[in-house]
N, C-alpha and C positions, 0 to 999 in steps of 0.2 A: 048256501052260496057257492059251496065246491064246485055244483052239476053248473052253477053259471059260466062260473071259469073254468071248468073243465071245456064247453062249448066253443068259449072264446080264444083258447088258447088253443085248442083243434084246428083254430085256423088259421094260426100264424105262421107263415113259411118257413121260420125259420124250424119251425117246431114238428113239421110234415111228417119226416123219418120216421118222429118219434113213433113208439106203441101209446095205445090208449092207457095203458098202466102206469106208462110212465109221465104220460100227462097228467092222469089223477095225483099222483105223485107230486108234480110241481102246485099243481091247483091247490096242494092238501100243505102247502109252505103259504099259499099267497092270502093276503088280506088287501084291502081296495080303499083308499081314498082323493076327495075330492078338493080340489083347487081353484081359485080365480085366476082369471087372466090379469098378470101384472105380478102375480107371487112368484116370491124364490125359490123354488125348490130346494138348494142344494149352491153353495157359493164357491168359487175357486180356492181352492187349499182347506175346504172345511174337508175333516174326515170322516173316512167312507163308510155309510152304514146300512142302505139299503141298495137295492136292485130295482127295476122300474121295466115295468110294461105299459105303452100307453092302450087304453081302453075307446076311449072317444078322445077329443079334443086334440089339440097341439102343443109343444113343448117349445123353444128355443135353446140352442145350444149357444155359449156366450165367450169367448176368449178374453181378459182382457177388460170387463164388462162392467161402465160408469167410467170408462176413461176416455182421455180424448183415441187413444189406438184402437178402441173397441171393434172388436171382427166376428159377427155370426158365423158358425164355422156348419149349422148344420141345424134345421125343423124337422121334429119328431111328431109322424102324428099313427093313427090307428094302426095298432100291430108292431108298431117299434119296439125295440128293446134299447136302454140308456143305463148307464151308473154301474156295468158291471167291470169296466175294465179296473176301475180305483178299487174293487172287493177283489179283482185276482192279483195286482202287483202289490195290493196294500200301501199305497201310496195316498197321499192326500188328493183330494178332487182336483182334474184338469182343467175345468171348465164350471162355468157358472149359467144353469139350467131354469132356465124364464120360461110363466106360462104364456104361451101367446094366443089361444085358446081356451076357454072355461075344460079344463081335462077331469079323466077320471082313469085313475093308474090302479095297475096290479103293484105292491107291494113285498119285497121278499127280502129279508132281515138278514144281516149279511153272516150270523153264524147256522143261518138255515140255507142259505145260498153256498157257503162254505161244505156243510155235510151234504145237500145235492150236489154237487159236483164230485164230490168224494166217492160218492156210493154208486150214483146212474154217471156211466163212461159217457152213454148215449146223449145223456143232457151236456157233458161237457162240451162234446162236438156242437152238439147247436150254440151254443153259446159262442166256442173259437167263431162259426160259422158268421153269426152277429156281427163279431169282433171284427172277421176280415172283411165282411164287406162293409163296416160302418171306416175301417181306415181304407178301403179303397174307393169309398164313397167323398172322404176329406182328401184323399190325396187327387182325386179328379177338381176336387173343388178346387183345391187350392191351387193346382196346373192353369185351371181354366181362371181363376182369379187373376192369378200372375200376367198369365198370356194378354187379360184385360190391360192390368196396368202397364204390363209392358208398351200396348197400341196406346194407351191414353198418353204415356209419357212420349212417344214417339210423334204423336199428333202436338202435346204439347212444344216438344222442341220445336220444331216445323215450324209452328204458329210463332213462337216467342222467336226463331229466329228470320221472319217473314216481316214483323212485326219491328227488330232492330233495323233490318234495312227499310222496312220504311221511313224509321220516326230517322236514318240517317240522310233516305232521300228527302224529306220533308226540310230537313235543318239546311242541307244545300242547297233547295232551291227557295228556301224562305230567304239564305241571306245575296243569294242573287238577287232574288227578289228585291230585296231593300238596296244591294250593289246599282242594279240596275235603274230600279227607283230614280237614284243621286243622280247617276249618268245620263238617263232620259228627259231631268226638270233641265239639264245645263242645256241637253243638245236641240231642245223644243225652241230654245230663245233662238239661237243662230240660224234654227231654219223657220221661224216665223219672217226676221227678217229678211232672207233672199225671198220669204214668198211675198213678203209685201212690194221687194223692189222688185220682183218680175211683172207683178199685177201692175205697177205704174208705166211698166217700160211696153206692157202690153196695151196701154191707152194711148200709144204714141203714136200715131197715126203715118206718121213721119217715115218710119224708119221701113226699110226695103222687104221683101217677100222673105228671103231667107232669113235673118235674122231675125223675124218676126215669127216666124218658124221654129228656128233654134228655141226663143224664150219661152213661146208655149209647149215645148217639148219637157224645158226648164222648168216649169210651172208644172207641170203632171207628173215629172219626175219627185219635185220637191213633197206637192202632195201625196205620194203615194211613202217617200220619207215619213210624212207626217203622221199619214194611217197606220204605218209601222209601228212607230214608236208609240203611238194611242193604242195599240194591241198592246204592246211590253208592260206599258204602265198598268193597265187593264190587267192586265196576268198576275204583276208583281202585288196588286194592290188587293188581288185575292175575291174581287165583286165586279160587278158592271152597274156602274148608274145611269138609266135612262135617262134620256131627255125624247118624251113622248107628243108626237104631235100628228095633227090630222095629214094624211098622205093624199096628194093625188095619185093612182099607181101609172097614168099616163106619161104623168112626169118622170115619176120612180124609173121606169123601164126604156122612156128615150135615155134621160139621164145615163143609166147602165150601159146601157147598149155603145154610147160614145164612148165612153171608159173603156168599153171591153176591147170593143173595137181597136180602140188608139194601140192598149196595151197587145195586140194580137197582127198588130201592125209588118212583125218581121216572119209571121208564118200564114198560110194558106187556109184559115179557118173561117169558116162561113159561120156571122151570129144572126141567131134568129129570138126576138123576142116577140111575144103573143101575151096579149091580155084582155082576159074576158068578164075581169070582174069589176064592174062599173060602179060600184058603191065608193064613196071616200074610207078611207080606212087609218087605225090608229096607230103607228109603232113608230121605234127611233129611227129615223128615215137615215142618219147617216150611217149608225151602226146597222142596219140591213144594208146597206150601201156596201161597208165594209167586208159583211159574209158575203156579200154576191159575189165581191168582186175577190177573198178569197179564194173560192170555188172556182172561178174564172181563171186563177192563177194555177189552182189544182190542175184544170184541163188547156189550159195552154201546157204545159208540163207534162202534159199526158199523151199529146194528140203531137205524134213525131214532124209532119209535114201540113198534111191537110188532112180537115176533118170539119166536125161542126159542133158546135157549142150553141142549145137553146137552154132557154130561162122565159118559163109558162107560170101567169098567174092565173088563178081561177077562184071563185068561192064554192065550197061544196061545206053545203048545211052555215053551222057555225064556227065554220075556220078558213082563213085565208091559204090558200096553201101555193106554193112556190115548187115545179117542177121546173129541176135541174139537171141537162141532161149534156153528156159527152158520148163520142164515138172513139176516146183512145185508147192505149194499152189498158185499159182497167187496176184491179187490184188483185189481189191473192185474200185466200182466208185469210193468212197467217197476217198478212199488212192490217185488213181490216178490222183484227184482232185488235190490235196498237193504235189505230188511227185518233185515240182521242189521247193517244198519252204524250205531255209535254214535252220537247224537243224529240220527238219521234218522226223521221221523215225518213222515207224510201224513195225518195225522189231522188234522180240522177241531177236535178237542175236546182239542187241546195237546198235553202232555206233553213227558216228559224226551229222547224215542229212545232209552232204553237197556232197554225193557220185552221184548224180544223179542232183544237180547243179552243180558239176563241169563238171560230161561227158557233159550236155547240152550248158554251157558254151566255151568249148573247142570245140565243132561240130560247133555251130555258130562261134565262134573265124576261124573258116576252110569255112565260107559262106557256111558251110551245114544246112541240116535239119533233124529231125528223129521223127520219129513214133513210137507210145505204142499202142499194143493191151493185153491186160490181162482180164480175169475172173476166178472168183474163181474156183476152183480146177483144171485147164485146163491150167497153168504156165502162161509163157509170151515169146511177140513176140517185141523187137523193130529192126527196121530197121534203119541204119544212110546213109546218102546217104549225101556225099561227091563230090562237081564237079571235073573232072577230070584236072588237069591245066596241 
């Protein structure tokens, strides 16, 4: 078996240097045995009694190893050398050496490892040689280890502290939410009431052109009050429940179109609505009502003097879809970024921020979807596209 490992260990690099003599030499200490994957070689603190070349297979090197700290520090596989640092400091085992591969080792007894080292200078140096690259081999690892943990911990803060401010923004606006809730059931009764008495003052045939003016002004004001607060609650209450019914859209879009109008009444903005899809169709006709007019409020807000505001329905395939369109200042990335996050508004002309999470919540509430295109001074474009049921 010598001329085997003579062969084998001719070609171990750490072993190059040597002369053939002196490989015969080590060959002429080694004996060879075999191992399963899963056996111990050699446990942490047992003491030290042989020296290990691996032949085929792999090894595991184990810090620590059955515990919960346990830290691979290092796989030994063909040509390796293991177990000699514990035969030169004499110290008990550092580490705890698992097969992790069916191996098959050169063997060298640690008072025949003791008198080669003594006699061949040459072999000592291959061995330091072993030595230094197997600790610069751990002390890369355990750099590059660190530098791991360090990014993981560093990701972890990030997140955990990402994570506090939300669950802190969540806890304030949940109990506005319920703040709001209280404030919105009391203020719904005082303005159902003026809207019933303007609708009676409105049947009165009686009464003169201007003051019949004022009241229906009163009356649009009020509902537009009332939509308000049906968005708040809507938000606070955290869902939207349909109330689904068949639509005419001819209706849908005169309807709109008054609305938009009235509300557009103190600026120079031309509405154009267009509808070309002539099937009856299914959704909550007042909450689309609500987004239109919304959006309607978006580009009043947007559109300085004059400008024009269209709202196109069409059916293409299986979706109803609603092209909404302005000519005003538009939006930035950075707005369009934000634009669905609650009380987020970049408008110079106020509001709530919750005008564009609620259209987006009520289009999903309908299993739809919609699209933003804006750039600055060239308006905006959204499309809501609605399945057809």
């Amino acid at each position: 078996m010598s001329n085997a490992y003579f062969s084998f260990l001719r070609k171990i690099k750490f072993f190059k240097e040597l002369s053939d003599d002196d490989i015969r030499n080590i060959a002429g200490y080694c004996s060879d045995a075999a191992f399963k994957t899963g056996e111990i070689l050699f446990n942490e603190g047992d003491p030290a009694d042989k020296f290990y070349i691996v032949m085929n297979g792999e090894v595991e090197v184990w810090k620590s190893y059955g515990t919960d700290d346990a830290d691979m520090l290092a796989i030994h596989g063909k040509g390796h050398l293991f177990g000699e640092m514990a035969l030169i400091d004499k110290l008990p085992r550092s580490a705890t050496v698992r097969v992790r591969q069916n191996v098959t080792l050169l063997q060298i007894k640690e008072e025949d490892f003791q008198q080669m080292v003594r006699e061949k200078t040459t072999v000592a140096f291959s061995i330091i040689r072993s030595l230094s690259s197997m600790v610069r081999i751990s002390n890369e690892t355990f750099l590059e280890d660190l530098k791991t943990r360090n990014t993981e911990l560093e990701i972890a803060n990030r997140n955990l502290k990402e994570a506090h401010e939300e669950l802190i923004r969540q806890e304030r606006l949940s109990n506005l939410g319920k703040f709001s809730s209280m404030i919105l059931h009391d203020l719904r009764n005082p303005i159902s009431i003026v809207k019933a008495y303007t609708e009676i003052l409105i049947q009165d045939t009686s009464l003169p052109e201007k003051p019949a003016k004022y009241i229906s002004n009163i009356k649009f004001e009020i509902e537009r009050l009332n939509n308000l607060a049906n968005e708040l609650l809507d938000y606070s209450r955290g869902d939207i429940r349909l109330n689904m019914n068949i639509v005419d859209l001819d209706e849908f879009m005169s309807r709109l179109k008054i609305s938009v109008t009235r509300r557009f009444s103190n600026k120079k903005i031309s509405v154009r609505m267009k509808n070309s899809c002539t099937d009856a169709v299914l959704f909550d006709n007042e909450r689309m009502m609500r987004v239109m007019m919304n959006l309607a409020e978006n580009a009043r807000k947007a559109i300085s003097k004059e400008g024009c505001f269209c709202v196109e329905a069409r059916k293409v395939e299986n979706d109803l879809e609603f092209i909404i369109q302005d000519d005003g200042e538009g939006m930035s990335r950075e707005t369009l970024k934000h634009i669905f996050e609650p009380f987020y508004s970049s408008s110079k002309g106020g509001g709530t921020g919750l005008g564009m999470v609620i259209v987006r919540n009520v289009v999903e509430a309908h299993d739809g979807h919609m699209d933003i295109t804006s750039s600055l001074g060239k308006g905006t474009k959204i499309i809501i596209s609605l399945p057809v049921k």
